[in-house]
N, C-alpha and C positions, 0 to 999 in steps of 0.2 A: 464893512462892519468892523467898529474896535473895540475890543472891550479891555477895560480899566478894573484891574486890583489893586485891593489894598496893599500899601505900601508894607508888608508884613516883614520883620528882621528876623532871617533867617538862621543868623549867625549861631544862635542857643540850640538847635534843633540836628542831630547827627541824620544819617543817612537812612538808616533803619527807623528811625522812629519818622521821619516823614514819612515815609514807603508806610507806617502804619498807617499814618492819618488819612492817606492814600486810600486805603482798604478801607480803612471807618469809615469813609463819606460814600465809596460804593453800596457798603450794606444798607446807610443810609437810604443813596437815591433806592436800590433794590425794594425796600421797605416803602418806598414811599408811595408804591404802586402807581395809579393814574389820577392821582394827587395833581394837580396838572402846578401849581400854586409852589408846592413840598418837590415839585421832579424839578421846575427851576431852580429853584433855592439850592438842590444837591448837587444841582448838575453845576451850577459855579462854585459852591463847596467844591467838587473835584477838579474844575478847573485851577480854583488858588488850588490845591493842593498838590495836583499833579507838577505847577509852578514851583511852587515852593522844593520838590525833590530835585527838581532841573537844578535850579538852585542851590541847593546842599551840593548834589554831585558834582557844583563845579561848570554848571553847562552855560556858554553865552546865551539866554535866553532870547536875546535880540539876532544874534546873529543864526539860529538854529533857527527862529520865528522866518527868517529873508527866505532862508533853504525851503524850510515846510512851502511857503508863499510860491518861490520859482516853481518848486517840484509840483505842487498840483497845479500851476499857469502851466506848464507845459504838460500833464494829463488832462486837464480840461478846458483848457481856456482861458483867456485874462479876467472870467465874471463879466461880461458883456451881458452875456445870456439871462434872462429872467427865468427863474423857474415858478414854478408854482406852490 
C-alpha cells in the first residue's frame, strides 16, 4: 500500500504550530466517533499533518519512512502474510 499527499509547503508553518494542527485533527478524528466516512477523512487529515511536523522539524521523511519499513519487516514479516 502507498499513499499519496498533497504536496503541502511547509516552509510558512513553525514547529509548534504544526504540532497544533496535529492535536486539531485528533480532536477531530475523536469527534467523529464511528463516522466511518468522517474517521477516514481524519484519519488522513493526521496523517498529512503528522507529515507535515516531520517536516518542519527537519526529519528525512523518506529516509525515516525505509527505517519504519526495515523495523516492522523484521518484527513482522516482509507482508507476504494476508490478514484478514
Amino acid at each position: 500500500m502507498k499513499i499519496k499527499l498533497h504536496p503541502l509547503d511547509y516552509s510558512g508553518y513553525s514547529v509548534p504550530e504544526q504540532l497544533c494542527k496535529v492535536l486539531e485533527e485528533l480532536k477531530e478524528l475523536e469527534m467523529a466517533g464511528s463516522d466511518v466516512e468522517q474517521v477516514a477523512e481524519e484519519t488522513f487529515d493526521i496523517i498529512q499533518a503528522l507529515v507535515g511536523y516531520l517536516i518542519t522539524l527537519g526529519v528525512d521523511v523518506k529516509d525515516a519512512n525505509k527505517k519504519h519499513i526495515e523495523k516492522m519487516e523484521r518484527r513482522h514479516g516482509n507482508g507476504s502474510k494476508k490478514t484478514a
